[in-house]
N, CA and C atoms as an extended XYZ file, in Angstrom:
246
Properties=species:S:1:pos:R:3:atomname:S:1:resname:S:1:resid:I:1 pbc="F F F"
N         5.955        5.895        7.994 N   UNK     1
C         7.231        5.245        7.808 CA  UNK     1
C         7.431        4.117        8.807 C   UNK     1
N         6.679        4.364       10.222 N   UNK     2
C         7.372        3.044       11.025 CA  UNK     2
C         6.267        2.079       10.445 C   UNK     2
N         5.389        2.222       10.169 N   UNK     3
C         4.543        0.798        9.972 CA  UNK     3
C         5.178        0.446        8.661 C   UNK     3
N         5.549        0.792        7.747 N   UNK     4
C         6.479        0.524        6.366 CA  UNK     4
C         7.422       -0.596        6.896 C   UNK     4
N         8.046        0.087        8.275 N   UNK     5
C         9.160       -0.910        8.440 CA  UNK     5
C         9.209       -1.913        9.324 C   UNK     5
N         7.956       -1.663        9.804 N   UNK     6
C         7.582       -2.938       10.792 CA  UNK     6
C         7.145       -4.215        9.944 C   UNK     6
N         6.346       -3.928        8.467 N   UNK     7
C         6.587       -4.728        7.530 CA  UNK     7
C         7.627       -5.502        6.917 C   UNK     7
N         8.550       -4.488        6.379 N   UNK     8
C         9.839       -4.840        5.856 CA  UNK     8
C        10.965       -5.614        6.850 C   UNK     8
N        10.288       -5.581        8.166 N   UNK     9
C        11.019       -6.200        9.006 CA  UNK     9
C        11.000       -7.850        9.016 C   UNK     9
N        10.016       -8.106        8.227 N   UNK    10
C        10.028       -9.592        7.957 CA  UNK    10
C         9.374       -9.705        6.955 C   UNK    10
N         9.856       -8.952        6.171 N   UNK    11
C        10.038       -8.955        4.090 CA  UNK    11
C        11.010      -10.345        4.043 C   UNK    11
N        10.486      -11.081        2.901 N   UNK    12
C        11.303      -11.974        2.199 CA  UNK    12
C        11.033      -12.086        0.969 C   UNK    12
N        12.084      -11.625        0.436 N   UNK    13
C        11.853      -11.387       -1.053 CA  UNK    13
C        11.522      -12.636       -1.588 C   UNK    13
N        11.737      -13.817       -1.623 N   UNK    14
C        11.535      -15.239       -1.920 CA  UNK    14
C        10.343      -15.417       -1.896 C   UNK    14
N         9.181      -14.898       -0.822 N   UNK    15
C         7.938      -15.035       -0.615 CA  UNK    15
C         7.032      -13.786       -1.394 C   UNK    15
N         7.423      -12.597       -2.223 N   UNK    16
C         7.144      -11.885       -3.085 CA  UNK    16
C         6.254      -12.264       -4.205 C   UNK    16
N         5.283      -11.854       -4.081 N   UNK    17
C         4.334      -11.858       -5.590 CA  UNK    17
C         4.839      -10.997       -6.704 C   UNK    17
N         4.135      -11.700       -7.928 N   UNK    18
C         4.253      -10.893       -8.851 CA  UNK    18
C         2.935      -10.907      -10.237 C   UNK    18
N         3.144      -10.263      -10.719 N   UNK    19
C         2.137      -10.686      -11.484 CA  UNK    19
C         1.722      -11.830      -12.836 C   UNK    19
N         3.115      -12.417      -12.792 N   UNK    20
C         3.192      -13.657      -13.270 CA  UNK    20
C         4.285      -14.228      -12.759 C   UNK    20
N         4.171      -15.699      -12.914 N   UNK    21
C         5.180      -16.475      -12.692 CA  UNK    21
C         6.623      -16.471      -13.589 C   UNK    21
N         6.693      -16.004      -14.548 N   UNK    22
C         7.878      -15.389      -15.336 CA  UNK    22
C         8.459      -13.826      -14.720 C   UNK    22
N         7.029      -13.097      -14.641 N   UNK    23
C         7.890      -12.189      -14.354 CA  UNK    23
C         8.772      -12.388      -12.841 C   UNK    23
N         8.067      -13.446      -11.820 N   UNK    24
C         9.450      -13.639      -10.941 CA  UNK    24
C        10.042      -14.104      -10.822 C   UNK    24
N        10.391      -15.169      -11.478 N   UNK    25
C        11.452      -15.788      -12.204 CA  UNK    25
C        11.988      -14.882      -12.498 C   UNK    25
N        12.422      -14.050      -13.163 N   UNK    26
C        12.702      -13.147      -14.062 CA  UNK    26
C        13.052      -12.514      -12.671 C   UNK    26
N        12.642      -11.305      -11.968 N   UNK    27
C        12.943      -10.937      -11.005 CA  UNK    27
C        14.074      -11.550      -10.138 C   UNK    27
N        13.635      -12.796       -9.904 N   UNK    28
C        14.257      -13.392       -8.669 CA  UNK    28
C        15.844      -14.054       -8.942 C   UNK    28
N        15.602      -14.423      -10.654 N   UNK    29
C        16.996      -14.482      -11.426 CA  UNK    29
C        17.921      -13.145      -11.223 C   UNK    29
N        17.346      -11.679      -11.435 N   UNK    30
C        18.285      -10.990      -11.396 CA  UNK    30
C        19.312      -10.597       -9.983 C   UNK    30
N        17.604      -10.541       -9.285 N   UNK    31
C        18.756       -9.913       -7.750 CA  UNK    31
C        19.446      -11.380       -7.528 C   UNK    31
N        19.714      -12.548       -7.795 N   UNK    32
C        20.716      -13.446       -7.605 CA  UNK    32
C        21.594      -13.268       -7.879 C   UNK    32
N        21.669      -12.998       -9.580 N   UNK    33
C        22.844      -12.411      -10.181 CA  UNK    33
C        23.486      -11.378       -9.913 C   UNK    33
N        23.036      -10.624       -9.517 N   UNK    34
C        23.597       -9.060       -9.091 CA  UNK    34
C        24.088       -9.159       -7.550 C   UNK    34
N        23.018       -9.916       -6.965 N   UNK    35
C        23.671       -9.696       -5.336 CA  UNK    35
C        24.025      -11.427       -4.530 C   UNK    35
N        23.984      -12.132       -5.339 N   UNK    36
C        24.082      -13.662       -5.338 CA  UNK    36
C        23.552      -14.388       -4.224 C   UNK    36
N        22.085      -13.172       -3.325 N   UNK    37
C        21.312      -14.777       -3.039 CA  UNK    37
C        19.799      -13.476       -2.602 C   UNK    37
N        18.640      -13.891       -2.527 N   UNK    38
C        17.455      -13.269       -2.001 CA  UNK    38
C        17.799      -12.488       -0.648 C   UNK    38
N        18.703      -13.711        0.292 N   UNK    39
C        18.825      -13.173        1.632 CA  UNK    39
C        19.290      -11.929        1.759 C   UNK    39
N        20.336      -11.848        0.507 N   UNK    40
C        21.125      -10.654        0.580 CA  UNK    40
C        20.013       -9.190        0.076 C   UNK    40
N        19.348       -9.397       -0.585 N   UNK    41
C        18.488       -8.610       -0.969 CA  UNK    41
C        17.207       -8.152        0.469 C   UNK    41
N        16.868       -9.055        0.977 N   UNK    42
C        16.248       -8.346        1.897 CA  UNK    42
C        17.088       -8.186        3.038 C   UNK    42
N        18.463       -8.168        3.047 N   UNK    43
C        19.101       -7.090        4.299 CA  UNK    43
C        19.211       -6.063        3.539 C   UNK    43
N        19.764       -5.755        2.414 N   UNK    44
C        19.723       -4.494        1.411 CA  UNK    44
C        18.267       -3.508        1.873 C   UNK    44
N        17.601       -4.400        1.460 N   UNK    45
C        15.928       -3.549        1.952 CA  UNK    45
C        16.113       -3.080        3.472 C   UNK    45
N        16.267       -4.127        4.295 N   UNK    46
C        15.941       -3.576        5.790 CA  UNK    46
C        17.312       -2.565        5.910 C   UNK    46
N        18.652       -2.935        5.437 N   UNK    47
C        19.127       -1.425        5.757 CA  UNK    47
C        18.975       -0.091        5.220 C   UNK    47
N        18.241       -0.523        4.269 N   UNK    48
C        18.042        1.360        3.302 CA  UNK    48
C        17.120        1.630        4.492 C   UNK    48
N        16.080        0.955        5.049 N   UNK    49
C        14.516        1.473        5.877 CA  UNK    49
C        15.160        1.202        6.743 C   UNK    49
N        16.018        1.107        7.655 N   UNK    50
C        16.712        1.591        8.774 CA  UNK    50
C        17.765        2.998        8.696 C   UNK    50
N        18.026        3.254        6.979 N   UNK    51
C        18.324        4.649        7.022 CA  UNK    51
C        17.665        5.914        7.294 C   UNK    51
N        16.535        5.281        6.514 N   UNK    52
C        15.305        6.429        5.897 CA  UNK    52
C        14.909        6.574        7.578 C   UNK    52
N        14.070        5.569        8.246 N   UNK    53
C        13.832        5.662        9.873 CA  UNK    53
C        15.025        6.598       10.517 C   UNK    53
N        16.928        6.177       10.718 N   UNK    54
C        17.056        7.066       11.050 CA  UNK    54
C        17.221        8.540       10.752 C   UNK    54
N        17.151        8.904        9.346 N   UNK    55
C        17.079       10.336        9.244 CA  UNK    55
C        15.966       11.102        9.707 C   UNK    55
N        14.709       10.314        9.613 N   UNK    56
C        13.474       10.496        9.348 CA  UNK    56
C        13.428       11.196       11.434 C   UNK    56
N        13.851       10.274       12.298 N   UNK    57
C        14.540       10.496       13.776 CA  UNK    57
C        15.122       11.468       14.062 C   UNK    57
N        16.027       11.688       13.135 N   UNK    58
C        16.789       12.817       13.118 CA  UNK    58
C        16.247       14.436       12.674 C   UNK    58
N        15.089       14.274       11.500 N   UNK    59
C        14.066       15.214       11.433 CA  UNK    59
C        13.192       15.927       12.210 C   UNK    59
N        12.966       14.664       12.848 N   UNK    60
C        11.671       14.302       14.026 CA  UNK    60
C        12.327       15.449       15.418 C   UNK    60
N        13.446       15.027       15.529 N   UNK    61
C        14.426       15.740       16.787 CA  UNK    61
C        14.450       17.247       16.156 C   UNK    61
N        15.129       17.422       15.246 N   UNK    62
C        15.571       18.747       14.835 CA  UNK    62
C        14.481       19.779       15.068 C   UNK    62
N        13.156       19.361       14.480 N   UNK    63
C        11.986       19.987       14.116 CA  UNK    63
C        11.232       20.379       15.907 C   UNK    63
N        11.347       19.247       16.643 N   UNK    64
C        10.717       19.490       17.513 CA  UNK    64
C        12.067       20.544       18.394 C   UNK    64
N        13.364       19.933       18.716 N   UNK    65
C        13.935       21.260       18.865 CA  UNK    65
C        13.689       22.947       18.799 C   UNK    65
N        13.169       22.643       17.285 N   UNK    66
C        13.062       24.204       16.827 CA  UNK    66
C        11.941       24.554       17.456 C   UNK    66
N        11.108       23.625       17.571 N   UNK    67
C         9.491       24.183       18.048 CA  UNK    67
C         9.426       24.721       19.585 C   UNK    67
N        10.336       23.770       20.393 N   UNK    68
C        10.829       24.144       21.719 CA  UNK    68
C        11.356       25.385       21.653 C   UNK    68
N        11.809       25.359       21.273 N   UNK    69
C        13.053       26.971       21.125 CA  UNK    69
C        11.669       28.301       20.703 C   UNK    69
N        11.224       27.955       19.654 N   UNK    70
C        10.223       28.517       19.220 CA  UNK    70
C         8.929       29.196       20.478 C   UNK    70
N         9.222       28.145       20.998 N   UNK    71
C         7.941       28.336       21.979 CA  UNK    71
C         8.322       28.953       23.446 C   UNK    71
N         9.679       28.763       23.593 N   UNK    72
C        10.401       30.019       24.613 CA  UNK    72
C        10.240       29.025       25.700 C   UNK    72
N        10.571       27.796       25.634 N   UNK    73
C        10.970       26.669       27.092 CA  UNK    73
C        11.691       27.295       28.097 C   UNK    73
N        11.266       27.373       29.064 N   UNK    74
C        11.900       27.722       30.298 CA  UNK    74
C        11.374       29.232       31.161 C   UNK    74
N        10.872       30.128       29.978 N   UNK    75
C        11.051       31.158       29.812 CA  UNK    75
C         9.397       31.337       30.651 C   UNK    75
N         8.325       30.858       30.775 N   UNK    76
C         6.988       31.073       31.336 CA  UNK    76
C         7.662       30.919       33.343 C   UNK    76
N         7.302       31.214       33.733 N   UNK    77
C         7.264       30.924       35.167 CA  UNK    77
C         6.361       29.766       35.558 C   UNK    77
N         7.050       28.586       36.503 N   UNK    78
C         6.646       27.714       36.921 CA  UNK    78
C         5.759       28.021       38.146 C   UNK    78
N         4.957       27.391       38.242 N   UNK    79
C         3.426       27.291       39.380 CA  UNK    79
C         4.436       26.049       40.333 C   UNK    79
N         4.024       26.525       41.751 N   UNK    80
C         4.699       25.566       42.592 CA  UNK    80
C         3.116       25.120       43.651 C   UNK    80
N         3.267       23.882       43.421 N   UNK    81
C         2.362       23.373       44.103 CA  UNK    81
C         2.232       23.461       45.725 C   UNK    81
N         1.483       23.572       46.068 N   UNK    82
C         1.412       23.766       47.694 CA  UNK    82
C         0.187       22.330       48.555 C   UNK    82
């Protein structure tokens, strides 16, 4: 997921291939119409993949939480160096 969005971080939909020149035309006509400019379309993109990243953070935390807990942190006796 972060390399996804290290991409999408300088996505421009304007600079998008397609597999013909109609079909992006065609493409590039709609998200105008619908969201009335490209620019607006790739902040749309970078904020959904700044959602997905932070839940994905928020997974990342929860899970390792549990694994801590799991694994009885605190609970071994510490070695003191001399």
């Amino acid at each position: 997921a972060l390399e996804v969005g290290k991409k999408i971080k300088s996505l421009q939909v304007a600079k998008c291939e397609a597999t013909s020149e109609k079909d992006k035309t065609d493409i590039v006509e709609y998200i105008i119409s619908e969201l009335g400019s490209l620019e607006r379309m790739d902040k749309q993109i970078r904020a959904a993949m700044s959602e997905m990243l932070m839940r994905n953070l928020a997974n990342v935390e929860r899970a390792t939480g549990s694994l801590v807990d799991s694994l009885g942190e605190g609970s071994a006796e510490t070695v003191d160096e001399e």
